[in-house]
Chimera marker file (.cmm) of the C-alpha trace (Angstrom):
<marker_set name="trace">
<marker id="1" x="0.000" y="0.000" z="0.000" r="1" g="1" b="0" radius="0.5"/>
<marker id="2" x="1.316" y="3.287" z="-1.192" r="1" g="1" b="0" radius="0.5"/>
<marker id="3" x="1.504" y="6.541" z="1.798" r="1" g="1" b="0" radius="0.5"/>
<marker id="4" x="-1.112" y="8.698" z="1.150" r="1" g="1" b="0" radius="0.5"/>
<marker id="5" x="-0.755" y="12.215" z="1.734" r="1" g="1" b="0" radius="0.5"/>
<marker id="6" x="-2.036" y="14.158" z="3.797" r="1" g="1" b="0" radius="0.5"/>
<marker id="7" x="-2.804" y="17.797" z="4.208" r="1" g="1" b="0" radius="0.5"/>
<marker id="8" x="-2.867" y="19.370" z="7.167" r="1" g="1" b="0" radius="0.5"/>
<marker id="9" x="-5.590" y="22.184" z="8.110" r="1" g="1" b="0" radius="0.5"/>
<marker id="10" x="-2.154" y="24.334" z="8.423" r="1" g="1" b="0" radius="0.5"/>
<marker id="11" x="-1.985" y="23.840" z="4.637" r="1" g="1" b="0" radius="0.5"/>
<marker id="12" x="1.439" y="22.283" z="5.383" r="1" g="1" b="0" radius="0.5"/>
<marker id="13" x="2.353" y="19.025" z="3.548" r="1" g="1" b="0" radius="0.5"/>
<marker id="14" x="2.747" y="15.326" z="5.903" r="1" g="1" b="0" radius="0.5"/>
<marker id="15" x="2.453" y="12.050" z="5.690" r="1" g="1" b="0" radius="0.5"/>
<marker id="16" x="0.994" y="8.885" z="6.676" r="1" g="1" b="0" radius="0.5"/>
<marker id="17" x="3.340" y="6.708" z="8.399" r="1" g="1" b="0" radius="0.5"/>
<marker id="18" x="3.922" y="3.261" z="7.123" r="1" g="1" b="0" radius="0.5"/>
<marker id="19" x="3.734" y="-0.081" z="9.322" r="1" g="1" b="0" radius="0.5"/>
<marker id="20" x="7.449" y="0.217" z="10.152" r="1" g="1" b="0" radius="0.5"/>
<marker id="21" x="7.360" y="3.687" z="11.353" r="1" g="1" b="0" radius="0.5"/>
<marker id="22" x="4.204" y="2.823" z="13.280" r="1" g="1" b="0" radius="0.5"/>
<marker id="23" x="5.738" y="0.148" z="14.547" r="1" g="1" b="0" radius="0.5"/>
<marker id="24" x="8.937" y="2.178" z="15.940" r="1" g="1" b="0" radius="0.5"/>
<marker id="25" x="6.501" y="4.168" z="18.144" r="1" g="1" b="0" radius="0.5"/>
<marker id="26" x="4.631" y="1.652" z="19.282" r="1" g="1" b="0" radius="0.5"/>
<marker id="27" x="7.909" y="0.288" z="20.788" r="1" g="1" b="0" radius="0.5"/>
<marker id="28" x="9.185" y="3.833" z="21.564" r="1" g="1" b="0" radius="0.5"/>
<marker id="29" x="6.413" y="4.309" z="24.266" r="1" g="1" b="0" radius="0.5"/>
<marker id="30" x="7.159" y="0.741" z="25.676" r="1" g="1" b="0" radius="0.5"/>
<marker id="31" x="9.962" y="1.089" z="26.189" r="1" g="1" b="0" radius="0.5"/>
<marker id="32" x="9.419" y="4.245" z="28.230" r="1" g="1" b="0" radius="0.5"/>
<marker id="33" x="6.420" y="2.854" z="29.919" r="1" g="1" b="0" radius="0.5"/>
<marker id="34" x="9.065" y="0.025" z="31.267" r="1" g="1" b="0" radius="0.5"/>
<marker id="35" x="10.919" y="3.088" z="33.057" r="1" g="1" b="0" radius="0.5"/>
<marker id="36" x="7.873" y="4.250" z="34.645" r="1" g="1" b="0" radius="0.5"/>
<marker id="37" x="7.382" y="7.352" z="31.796" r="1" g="1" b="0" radius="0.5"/>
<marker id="38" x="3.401" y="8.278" z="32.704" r="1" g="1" b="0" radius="0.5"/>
<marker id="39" x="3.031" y="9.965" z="29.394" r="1" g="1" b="0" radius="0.5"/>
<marker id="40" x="3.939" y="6.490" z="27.986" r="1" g="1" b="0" radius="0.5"/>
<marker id="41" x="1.438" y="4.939" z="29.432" r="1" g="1" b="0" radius="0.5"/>
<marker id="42" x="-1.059" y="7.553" z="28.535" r="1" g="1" b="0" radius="0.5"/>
<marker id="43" x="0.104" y="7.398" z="25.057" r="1" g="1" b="0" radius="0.5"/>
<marker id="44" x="-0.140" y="3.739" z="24.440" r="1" g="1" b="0" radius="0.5"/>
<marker id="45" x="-3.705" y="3.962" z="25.694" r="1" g="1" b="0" radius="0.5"/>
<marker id="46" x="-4.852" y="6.182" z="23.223" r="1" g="1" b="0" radius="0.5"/>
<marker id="47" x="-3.127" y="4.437" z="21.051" r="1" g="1" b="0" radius="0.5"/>
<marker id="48" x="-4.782" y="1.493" z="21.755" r="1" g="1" b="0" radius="0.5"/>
<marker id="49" x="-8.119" y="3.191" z="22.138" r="1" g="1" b="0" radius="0.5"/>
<marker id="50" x="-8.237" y="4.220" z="18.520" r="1" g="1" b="0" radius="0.5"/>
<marker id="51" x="-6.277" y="1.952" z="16.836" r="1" g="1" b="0" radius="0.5"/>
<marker id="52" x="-3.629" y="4.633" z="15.933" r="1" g="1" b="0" radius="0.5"/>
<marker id="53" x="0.263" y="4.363" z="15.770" r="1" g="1" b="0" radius="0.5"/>
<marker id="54" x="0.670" y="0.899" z="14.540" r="1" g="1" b="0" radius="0.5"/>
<marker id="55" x="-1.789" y="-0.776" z="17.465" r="1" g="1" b="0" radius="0.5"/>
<marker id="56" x="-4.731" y="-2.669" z="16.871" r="1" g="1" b="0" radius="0.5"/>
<marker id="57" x="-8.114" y="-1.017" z="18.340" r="1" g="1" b="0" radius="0.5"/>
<marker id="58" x="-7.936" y="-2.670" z="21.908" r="1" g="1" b="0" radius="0.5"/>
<marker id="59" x="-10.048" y="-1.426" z="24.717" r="1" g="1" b="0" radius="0.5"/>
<marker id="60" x="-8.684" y="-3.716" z="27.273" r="1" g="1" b="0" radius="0.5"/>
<marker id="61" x="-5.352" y="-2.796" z="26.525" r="1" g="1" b="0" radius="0.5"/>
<marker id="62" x="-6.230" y="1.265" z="26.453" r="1" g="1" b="0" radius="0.5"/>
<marker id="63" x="-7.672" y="0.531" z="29.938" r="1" g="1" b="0" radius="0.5"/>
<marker id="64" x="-4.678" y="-1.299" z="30.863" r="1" g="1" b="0" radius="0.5"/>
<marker id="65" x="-2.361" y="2.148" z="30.224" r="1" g="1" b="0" radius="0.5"/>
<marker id="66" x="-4.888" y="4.822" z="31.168" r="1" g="1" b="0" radius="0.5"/>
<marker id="67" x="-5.121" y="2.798" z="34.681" r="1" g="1" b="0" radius="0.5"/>
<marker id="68" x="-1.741" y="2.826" z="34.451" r="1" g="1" b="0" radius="0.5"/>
<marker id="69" x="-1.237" y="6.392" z="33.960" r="1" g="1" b="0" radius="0.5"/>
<marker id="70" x="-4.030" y="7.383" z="35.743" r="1" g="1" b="0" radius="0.5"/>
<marker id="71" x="-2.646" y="5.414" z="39.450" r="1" g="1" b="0" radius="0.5"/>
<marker id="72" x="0.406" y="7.845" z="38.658" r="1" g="1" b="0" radius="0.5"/>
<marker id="73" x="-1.712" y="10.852" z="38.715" r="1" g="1" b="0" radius="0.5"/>
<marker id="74" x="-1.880" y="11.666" z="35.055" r="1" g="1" b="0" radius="0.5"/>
<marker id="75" x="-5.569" y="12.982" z="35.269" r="1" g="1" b="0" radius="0.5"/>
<marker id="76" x="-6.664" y="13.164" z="31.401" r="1" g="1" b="0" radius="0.5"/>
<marker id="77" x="-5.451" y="9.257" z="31.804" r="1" g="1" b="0" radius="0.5"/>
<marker id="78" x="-8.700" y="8.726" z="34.299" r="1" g="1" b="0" radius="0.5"/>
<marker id="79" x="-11.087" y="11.253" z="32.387" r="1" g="1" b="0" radius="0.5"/>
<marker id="80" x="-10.356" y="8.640" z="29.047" r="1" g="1" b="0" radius="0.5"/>
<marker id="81" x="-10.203" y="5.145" z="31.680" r="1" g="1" b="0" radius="0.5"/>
<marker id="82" x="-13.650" y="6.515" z="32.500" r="1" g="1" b="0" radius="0.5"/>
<marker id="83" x="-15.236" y="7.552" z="28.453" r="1" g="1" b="0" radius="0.5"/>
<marker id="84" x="-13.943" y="3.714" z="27.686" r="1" g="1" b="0" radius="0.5"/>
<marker id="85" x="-15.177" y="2.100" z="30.695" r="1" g="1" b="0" radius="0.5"/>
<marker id="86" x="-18.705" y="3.141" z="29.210" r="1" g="1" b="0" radius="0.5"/>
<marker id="87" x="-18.047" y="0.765" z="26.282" r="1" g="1" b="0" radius="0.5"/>
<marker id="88" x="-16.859" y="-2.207" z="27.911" r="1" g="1" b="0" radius="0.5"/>
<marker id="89" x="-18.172" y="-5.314" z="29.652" r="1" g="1" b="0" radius="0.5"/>
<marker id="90" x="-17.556" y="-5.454" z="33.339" r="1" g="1" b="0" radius="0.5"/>
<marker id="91" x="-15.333" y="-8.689" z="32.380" r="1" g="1" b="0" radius="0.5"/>
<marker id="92" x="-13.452" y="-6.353" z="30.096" r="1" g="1" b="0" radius="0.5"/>
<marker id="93" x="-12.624" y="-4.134" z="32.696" r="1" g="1" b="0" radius="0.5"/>
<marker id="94" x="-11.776" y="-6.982" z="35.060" r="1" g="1" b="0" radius="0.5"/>
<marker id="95" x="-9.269" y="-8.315" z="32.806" r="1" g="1" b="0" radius="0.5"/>
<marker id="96" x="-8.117" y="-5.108" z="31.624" r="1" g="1" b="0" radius="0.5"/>
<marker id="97" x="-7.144" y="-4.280" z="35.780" r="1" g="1" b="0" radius="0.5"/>
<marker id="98" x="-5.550" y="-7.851" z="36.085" r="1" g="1" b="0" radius="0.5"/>
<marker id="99" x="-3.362" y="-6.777" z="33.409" r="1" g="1" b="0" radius="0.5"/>
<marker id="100" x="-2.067" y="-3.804" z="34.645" r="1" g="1" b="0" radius="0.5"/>
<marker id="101" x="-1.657" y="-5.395" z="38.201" r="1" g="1" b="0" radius="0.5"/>
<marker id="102" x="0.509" y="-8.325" z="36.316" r="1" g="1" b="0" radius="0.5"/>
<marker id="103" x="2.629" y="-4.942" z="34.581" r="1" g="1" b="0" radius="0.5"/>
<marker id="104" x="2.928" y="-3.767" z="37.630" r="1" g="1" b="0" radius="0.5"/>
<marker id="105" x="4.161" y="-6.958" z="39.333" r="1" g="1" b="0" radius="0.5"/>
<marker id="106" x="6.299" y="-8.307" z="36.738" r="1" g="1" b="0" radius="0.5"/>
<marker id="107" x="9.195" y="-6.883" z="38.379" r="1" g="1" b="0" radius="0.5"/>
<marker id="108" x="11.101" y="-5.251" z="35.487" r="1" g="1" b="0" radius="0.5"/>
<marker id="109" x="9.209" y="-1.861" z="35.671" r="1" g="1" b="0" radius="0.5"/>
<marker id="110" x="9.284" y="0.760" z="36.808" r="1" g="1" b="0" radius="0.5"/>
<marker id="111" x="6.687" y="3.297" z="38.330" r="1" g="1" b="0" radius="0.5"/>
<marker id="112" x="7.946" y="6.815" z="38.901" r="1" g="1" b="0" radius="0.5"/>
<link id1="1" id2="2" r="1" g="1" b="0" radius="0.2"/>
<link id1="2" id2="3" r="1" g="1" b="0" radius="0.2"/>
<link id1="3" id2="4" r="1" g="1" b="0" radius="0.2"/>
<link id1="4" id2="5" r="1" g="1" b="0" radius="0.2"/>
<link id1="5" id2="6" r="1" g="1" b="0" radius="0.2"/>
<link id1="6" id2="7" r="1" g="1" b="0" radius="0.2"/>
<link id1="7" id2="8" r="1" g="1" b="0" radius="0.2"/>
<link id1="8" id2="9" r="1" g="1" b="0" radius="0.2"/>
<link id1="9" id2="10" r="1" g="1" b="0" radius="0.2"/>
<link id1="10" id2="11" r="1" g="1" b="0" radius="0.2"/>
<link id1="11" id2="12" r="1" g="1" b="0" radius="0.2"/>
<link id1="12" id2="13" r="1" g="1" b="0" radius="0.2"/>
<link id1="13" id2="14" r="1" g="1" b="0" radius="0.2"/>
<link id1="14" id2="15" r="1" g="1" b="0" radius="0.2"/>
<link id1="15" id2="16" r="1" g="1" b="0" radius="0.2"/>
<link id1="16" id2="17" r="1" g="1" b="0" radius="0.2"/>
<link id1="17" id2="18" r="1" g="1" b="0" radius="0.2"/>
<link id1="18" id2="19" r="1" g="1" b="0" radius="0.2"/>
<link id1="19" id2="20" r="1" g="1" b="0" radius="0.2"/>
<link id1="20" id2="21" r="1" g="1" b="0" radius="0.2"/>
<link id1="21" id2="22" r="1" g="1" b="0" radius="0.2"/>
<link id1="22" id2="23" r="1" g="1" b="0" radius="0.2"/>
<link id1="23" id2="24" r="1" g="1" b="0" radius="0.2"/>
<link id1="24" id2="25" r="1" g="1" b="0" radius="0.2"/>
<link id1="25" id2="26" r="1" g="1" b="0" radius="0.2"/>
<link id1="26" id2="27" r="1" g="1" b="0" radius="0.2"/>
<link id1="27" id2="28" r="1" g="1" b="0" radius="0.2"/>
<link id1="28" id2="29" r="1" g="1" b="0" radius="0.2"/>
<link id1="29" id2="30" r="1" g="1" b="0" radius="0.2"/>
<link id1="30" id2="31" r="1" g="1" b="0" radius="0.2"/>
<link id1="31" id2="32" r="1" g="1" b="0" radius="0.2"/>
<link id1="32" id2="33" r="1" g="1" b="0" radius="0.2"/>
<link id1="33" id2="34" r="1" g="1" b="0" radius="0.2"/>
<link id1="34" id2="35" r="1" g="1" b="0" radius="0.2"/>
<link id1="35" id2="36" r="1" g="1" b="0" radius="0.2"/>
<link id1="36" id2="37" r="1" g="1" b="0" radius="0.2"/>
<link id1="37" id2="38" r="1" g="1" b="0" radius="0.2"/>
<link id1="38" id2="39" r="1" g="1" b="0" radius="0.2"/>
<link id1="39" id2="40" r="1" g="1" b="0" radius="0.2"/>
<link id1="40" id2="41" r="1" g="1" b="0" radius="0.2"/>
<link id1="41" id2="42" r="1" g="1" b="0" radius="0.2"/>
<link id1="42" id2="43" r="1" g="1" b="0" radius="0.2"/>
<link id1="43" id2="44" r="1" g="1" b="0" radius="0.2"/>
<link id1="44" id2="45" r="1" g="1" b="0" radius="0.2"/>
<link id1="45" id2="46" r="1" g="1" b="0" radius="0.2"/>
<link id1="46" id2="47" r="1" g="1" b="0" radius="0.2"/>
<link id1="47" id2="48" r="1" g="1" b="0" radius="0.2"/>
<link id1="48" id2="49" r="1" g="1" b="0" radius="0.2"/>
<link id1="49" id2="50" r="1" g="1" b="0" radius="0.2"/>
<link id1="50" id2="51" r="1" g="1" b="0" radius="0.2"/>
<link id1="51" id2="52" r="1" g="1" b="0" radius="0.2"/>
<link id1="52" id2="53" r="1" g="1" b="0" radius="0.2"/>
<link id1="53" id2="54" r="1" g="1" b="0" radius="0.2"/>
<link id1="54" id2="55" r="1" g="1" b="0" radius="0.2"/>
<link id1="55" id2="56" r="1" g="1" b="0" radius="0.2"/>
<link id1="56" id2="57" r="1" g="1" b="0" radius="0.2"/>
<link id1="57" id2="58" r="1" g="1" b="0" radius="0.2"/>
<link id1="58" id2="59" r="1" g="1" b="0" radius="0.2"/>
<link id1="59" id2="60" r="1" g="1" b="0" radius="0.2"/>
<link id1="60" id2="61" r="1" g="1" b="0" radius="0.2"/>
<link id1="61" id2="62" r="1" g="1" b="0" radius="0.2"/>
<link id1="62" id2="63" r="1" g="1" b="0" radius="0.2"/>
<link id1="63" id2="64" r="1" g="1" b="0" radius="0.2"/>
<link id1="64" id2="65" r="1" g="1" b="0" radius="0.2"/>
<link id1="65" id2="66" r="1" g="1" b="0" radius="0.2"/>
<link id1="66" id2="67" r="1" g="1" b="0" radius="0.2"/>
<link id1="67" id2="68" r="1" g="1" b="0" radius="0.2"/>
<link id1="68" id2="69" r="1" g="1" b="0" radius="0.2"/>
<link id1="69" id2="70" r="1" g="1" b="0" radius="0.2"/>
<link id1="70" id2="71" r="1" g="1" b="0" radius="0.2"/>
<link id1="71" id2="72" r="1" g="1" b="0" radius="0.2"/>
<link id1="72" id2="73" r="1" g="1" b="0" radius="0.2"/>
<link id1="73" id2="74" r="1" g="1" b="0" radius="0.2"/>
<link id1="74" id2="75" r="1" g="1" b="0" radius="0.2"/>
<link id1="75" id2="76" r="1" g="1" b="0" radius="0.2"/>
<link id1="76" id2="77" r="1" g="1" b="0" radius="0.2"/>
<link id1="77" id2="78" r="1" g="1" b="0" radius="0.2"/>
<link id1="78" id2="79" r="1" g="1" b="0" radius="0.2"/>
<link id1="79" id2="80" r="1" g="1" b="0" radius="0.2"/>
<link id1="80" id2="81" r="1" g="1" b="0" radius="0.2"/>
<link id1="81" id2="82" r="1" g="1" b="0" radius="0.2"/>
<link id1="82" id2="83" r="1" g="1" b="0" radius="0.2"/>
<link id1="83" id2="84" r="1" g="1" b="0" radius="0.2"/>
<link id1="84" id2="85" r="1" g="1" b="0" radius="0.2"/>
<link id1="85" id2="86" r="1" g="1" b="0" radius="0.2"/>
<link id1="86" id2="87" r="1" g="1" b="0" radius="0.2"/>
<link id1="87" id2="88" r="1" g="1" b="0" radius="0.2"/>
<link id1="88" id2="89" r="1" g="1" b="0" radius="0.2"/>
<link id1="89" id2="90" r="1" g="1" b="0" radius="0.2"/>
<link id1="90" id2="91" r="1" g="1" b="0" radius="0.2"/>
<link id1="91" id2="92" r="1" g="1" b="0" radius="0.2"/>
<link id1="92" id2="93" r="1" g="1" b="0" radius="0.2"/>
<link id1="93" id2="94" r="1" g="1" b="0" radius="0.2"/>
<link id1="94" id2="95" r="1" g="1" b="0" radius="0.2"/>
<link id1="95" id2="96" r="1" g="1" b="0" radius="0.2"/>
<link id1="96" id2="97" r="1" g="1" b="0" radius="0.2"/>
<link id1="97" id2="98" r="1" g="1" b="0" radius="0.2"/>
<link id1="98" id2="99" r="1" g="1" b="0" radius="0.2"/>
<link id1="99" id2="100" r="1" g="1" b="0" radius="0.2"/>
<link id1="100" id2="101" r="1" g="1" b="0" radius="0.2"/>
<link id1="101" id2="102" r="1" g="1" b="0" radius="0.2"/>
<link id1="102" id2="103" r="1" g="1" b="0" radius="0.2"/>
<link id1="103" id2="104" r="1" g="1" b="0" radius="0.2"/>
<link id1="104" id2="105" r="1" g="1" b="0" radius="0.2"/>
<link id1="105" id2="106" r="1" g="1" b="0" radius="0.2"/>
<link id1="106" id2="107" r="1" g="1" b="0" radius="0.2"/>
<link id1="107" id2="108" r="1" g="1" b="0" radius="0.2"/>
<link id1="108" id2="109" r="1" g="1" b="0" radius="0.2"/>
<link id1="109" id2="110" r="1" g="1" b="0" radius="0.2"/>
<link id1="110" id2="111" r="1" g="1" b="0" radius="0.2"/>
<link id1="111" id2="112" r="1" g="1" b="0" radius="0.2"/>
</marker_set>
């Protein structure tokens, strides 16, 4: 699939990143999420709440990083945990809290 362009409101020029590039980000904010980096964590669950940067549209897993962000005070990160929580199952959000627990117990991160 060719890059489309895009053009901005700005009437600048960009354009659309390809899998790769998506990709790179994706592992960009894990990586910082491992070292505790809130804004990670905030960032991977938007990603994963609109299937943007390379990541699949997920709501357990945008749950997962907005609680994640949120239990480190990142307040947008509870206001979106919250606008989610309306579209999933209470199962969902069970899973979605035994996740982060297992993040947070896994032992190789970090919570700042």
């Amino acid at each position: 699939m060719k890059n489309m362009e895009l053009k901005p409101i700005d009437g600048g020029a960009a354009t659309k990143l390809d899998k790769t590039q998506n990709d790179l980000i994706v592992a960009q904010y894990l990586a910082a999420a491992a070292n505790g980096d809130v804004s990670a964590h905030f960032d991977l669950g938007v990603s994963f709440s609109t299937g943007s940067n390379g990541a699949d549209c997920d709501l357990i897993e945008a749950h997962k990083w907005f609680n994640l962000a949120a239990a480190q005070g990142h307040e947008e990160a509870s206001w979106c945990r919250a606008d989610i929580s309306e579209e999933m199952t209470a199962r969902e959000i069970a899973e979605a809290q035994r996740r982060a627990r297992q993040w947070l117990a896994d032992g190789r991160r970090k919570v700042a």
